[in-house]
C-alpha positions in Angstrom: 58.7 75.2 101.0 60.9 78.4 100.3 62.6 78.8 97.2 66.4 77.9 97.7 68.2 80.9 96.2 71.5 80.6 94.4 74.4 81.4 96.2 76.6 82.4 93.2 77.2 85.8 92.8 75.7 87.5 89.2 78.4 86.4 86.1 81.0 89.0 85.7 81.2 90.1 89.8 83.1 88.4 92.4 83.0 88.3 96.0 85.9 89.3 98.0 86.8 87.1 100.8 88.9 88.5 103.4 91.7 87.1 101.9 90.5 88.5 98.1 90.4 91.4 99.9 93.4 91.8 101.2 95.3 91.4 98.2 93.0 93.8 96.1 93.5 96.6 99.6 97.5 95.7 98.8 96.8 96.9 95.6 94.4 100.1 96.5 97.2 101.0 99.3 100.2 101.3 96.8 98.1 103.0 94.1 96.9 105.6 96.7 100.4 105.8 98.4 101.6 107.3 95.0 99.1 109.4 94.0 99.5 111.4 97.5 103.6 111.0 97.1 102.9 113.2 93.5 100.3 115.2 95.1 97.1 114.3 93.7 94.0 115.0 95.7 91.4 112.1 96.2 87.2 112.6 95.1 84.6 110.8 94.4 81.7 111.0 91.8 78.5 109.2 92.2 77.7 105.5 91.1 75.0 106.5 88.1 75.0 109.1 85.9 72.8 110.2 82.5 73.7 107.8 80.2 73.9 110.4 77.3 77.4 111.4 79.0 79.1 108.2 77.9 77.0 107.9 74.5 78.7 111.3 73.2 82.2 110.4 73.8 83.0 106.7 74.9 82.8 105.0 72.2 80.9 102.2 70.4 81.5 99.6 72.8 81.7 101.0 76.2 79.1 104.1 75.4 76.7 101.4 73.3 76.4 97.6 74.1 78.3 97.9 77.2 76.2 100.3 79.0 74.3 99.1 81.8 71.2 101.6 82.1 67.7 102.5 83.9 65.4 104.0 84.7 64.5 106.2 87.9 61.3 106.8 89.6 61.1 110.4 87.2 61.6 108.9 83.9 65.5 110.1 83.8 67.8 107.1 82.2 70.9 106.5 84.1 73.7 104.4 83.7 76.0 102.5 86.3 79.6 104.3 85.2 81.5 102.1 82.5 84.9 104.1 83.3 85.2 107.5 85.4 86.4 110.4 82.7 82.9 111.8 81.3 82.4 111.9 85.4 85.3 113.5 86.8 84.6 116.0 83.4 81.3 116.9 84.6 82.2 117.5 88.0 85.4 119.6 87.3 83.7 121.5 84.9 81.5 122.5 87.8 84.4 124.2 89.1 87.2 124.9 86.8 86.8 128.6 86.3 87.2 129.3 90.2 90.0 126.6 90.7 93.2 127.5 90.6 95.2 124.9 88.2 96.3 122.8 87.4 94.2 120.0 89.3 95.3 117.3 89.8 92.7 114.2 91.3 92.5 110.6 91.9 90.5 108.2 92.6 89.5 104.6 93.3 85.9 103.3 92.4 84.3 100.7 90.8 82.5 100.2 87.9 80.1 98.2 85.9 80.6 97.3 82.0 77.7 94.6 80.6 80.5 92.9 78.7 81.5 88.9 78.3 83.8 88.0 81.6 87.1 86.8 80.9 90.4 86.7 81.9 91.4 89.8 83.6 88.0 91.4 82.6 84.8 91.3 84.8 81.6 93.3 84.3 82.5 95.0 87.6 86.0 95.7 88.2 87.8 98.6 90.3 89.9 100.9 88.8 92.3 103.8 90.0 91.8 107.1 88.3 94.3 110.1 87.6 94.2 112.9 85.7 95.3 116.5 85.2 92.9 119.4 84.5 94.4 122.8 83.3 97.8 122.2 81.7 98.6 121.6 78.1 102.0 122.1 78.7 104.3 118.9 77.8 105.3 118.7 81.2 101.8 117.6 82.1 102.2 114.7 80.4 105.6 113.6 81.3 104.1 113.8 85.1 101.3 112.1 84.1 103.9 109.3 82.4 106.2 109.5 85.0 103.0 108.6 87.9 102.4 105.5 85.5 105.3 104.5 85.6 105.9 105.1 89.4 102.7 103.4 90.5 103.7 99.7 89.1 107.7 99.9 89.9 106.1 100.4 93.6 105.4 96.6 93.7 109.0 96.3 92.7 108.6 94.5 89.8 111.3 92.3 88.3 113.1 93.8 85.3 112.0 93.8 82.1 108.3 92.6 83.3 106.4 95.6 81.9 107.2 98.8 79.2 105.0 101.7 78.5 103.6 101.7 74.6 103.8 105.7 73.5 101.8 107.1 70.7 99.5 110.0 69.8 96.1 110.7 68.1 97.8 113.5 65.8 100.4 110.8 64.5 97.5 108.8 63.8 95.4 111.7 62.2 98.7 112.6 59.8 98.3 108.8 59.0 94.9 109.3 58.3 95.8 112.3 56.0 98.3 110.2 53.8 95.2 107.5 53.2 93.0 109.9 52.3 90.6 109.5 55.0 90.1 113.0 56.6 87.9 113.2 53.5 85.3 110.2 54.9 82.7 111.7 57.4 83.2 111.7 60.4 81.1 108.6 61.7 83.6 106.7 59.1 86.7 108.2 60.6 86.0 107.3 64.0 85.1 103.5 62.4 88.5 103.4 60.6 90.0 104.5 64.2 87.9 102.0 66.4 89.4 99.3 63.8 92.9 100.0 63.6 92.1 100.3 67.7 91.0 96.4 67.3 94.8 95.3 65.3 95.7 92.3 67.0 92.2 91.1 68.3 91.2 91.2 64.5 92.0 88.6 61.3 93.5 90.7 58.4 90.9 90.0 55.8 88.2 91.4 59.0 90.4 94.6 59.3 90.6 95.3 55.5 86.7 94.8 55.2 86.0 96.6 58.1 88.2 100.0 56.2 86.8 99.2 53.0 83.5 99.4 54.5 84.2 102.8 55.8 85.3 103.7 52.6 88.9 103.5 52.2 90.3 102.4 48.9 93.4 99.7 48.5 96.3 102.0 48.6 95.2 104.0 51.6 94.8 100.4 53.2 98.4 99.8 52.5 99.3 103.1 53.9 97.6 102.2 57.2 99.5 98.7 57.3 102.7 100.2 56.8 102.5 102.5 59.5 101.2 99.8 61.9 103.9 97.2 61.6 106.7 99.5 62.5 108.5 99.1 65.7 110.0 102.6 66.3 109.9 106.5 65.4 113.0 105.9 63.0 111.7 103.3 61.5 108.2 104.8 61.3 110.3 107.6 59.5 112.1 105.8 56.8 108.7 104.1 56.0 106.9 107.1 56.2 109.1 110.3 55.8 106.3 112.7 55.5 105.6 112.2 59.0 108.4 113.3 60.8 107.3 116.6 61.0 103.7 115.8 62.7 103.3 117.3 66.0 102.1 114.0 67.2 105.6 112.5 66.0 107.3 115.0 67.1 105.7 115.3 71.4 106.4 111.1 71.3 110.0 112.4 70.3 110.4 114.7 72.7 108.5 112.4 76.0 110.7 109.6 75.2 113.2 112.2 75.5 112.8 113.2 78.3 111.6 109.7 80.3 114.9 108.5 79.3 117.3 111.2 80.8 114.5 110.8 84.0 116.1 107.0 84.2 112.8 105.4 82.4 114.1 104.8 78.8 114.3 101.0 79.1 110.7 101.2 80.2 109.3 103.3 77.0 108.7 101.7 73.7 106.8 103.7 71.1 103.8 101.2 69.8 101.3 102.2 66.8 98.5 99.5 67.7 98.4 102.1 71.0 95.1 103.5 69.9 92.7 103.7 72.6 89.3 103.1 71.6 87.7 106.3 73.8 86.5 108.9 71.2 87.6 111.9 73.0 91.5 111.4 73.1 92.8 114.1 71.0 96.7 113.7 72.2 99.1 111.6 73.7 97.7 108.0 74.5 99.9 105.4 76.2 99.6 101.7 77.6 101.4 99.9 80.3 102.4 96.4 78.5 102.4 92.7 81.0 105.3 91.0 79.7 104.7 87.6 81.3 105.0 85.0 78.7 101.4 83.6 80.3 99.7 86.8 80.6 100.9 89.3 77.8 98.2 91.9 77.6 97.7 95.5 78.1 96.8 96.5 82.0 96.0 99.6 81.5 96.2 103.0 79.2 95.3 106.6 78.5 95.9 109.2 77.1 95.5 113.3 76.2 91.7 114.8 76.1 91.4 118.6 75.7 87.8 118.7 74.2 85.2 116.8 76.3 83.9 119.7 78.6 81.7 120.8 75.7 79.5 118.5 76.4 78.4 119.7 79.6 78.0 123.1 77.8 81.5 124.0 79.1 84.3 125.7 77.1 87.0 123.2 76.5 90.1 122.9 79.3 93.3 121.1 78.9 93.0 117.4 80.1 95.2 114.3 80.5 94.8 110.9 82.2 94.7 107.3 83.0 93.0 104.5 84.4 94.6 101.1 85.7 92.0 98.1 86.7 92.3 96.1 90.0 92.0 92.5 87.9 94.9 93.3 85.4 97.2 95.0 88.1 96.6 91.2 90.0 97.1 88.9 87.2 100.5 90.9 86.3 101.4 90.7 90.3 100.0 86.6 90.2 102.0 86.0 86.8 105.1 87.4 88.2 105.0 85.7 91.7 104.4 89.4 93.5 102.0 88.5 95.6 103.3 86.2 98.5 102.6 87.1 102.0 100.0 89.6 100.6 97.2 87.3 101.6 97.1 88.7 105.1 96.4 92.3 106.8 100.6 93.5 107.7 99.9 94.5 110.9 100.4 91.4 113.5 97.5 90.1 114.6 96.7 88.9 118.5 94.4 85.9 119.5 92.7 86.1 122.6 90.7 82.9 123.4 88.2 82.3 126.4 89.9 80.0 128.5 87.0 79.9 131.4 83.5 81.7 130.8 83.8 83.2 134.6 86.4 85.3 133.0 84.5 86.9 130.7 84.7 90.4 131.7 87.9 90.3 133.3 89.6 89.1 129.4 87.5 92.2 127.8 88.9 94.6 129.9 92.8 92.7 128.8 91.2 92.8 125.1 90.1 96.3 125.8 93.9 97.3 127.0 95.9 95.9 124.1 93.5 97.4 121.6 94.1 101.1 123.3 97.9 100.1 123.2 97.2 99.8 119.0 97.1 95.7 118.7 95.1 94.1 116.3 93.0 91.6 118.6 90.6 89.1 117.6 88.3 88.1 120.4 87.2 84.3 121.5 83.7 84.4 122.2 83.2 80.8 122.9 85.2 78.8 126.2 88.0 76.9 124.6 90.2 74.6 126.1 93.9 76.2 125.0 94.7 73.2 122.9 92.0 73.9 120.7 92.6 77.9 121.0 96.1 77.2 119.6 94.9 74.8 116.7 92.2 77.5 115.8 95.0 80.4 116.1 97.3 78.0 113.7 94.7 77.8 111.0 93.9 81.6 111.6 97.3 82.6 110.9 97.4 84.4 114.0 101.3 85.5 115.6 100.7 85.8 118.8 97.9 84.1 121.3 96.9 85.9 125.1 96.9 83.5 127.1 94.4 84.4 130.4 93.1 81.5 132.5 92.4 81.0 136.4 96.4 80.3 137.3 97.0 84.2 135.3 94.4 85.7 136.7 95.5 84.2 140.4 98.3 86.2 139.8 97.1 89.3 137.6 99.3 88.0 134.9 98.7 87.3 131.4 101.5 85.5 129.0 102.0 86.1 125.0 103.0 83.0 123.2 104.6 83.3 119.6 103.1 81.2 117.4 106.2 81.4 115.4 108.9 80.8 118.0 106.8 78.9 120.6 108.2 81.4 123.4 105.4 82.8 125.7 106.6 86.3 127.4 104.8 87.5 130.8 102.7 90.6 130.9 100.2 92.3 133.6 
């Protein structure tokens, strides 16, 4: 006897049923329906790539443990993409020189991340993509904000269900100054960095070992805690004066500036746990908070990164972006009761049963008519007696039925009954 195979899908994927996938095409519609509104342009990179381009730059987790690699048929280690940046990088440093800029792409892919499954985190997820290449002008960013921002009010979201956490890697570099750690080597920077990036996942006695390991003394400790319990630039500057001249400081000043006279201001907090554990951002980094009592979490982030082309051999181009994940951008529509009547495709759909199996080609060529007239038709392909085609249309969820047996064909008539109303309309 064969071996009975499982039918589970692998841990950390999930199948999409066609009502899974409606929902999650809900979601890919809006997101693309806003990057073309803003004039991004849509690409694609491939599934694999080396996986030296995410051990330079994406840090410990997603360009270490996380990595799903392999070899190919030469010898060459790839790696499934963990996230699309090093990728839309390599490709646009392919053509940056002869491009006229700024760029400004999207995109919508999936992804694979060898990482424990949990809530609103699978090992393969989808994830939309944006970023603009070629501008380190401020007004870059405040697009790139602004598109954020735009692409979850387009579920129409109640109020107060989400804010926008604002902070910047040069804020967190002055910090870094103060404590004394620009002196550590770099390998112990970036460790004091992916820590303060783990704040609230991580006990306080874990955190302080963690900076002690990387060698940070008691007092520049204290300096780092101070500036991560505040709750707003003047705070931040009382507690910390010496700050308020940072650049960093000042571009959150100014881009919460200039989102609230754009009407976004009770959307924008700034947030010093905003970290963002990618190596590479250099600038502004921002995430989009869930405010659902049941489901309070970060769905997505990103951030300013002007120096990752020199991997590729490349000189370095101006770069900002972000990256929102279908499971997140579902649990925030689920939590907040966003997603009725999203279930099924929008456009009405027709049922046209087989009443008699002598009419056969005669309901094709019907079926073949309402389809060239744009109608969403979903064919019987069995004889059904018309009680039983209106129970199977019921369960369907289909709105309308075609109803074409011997007395309508007699006549070269066909009716349409509303499975809504119950009223059937005439039609040849």
């Amino acid at each position: 006897m064969a071996k009975v195979l499982s039918k589970q899908e692998p841990k950390g994927t999930l199948d999409w049923t066609p009502e899974e996938f409606a929902i999650r095409k809900y979601i890919f519609d809006c997101w693309r329906r806003v990057c073309l509104r803003y004039g991004f342009e849509e690409y694609l990179t491939p599934i694999v790539e080396s996986a030296e381009i995410y051990r330079a730059k994406s840090g410990e987790d997603v360009g270490g443990k996380e990595l799903v690699t392999f070899s190919d048929l030469g010898g060459r280690e790839l790696s499934i993409r963990p996230e699309m940046t090093p990728s839309v990088v390599r490709m646009v440093s392919k053509v940056y020189t002869a491009s006229p800029k700024p760029l400004k792409y999207f995109s919508i892919a999936n992804f694979m991340r060898n990482e424990k499954p949990q809530r609103g985190r699978n090992r393969e997820f989808w994830q939309l993509n944006c970023d603009i290449f070629g501008s380190a002008n401020a007004s870059a960013d405040i697009e790139i904000l602004t598109l954020a921002l735009d692409l979850v009010l387009e579920f129409k979201p109640p109020k107060k269900s989400f804010s926008l956490n604002l902070n910047s890697r040069q804020l967190l570099d002055g910090v870094l100054d103060l404590a004394g750690a620009s002196k550590l080597k770099p390998e112990a920077k970036a460790e004091v960095v992916r820590t303060l990036d783990k704040w609230h996942k991580l006990s306080v006695p874990a955190i302080q070992e963690r900076l002690q390991v990387a060698g940070l003394k008691k007092e520049a400790i204290t300096i780092l805690e101070k500036f991560m319990s505040v709750g707003n630039l003047l705070e931040l500057s009382k507690k910390l004066p010496e700050l308020k001249n940072n650049l960093g400081f000042i571009q959150i000043q100014e881009a919460m500036s200039a989102l609230s006279v754009l009407g976004y201001d009770a959307l924008v907090e700034f947030n010093p746990s905003v970290i963002r554990g990618f190596d590479y951002y250099d600038g502004l980094v921002f995430e989009v908070f869930d405010k659902h009592p049941d489901n309070n979490r970060a769905m997505f982030g990103g951030g300013r990164y002007n120096g990752l082309a020199e991997i590729f051999g490349e000189k370095n181009f101006p770069a900002i972006g972000f990256a929102p994940g279908d499971e997140p951008t579902r649990l925030f529509l689920e939590s907040w009761g966003m997603l009725k009547g999203k279930q099924s495709d929008a456009q009405e759909k027709y049922y046209f049963p087989l009443l008699h199996r002598d009419l056969y080609l005669e309901s094709q060529q019907l079926i073949q008519k309402l389809r060239g007239a744009g109608k969403n038709v979903f064919a019987g392909l069995e004889e059904q007696k018309i009680s039983k085609a209106l129970e199977f249309a019921n369960k369907k969820g289909f709105a309308k039925v075609v109803i074409f047996g011997e007395d309508e064909h007699k006549k070269h008539k066909y009716k349409i009954k509303d499975m809504k109303t119950g009223k059937e309309e005439v039609a040849s």
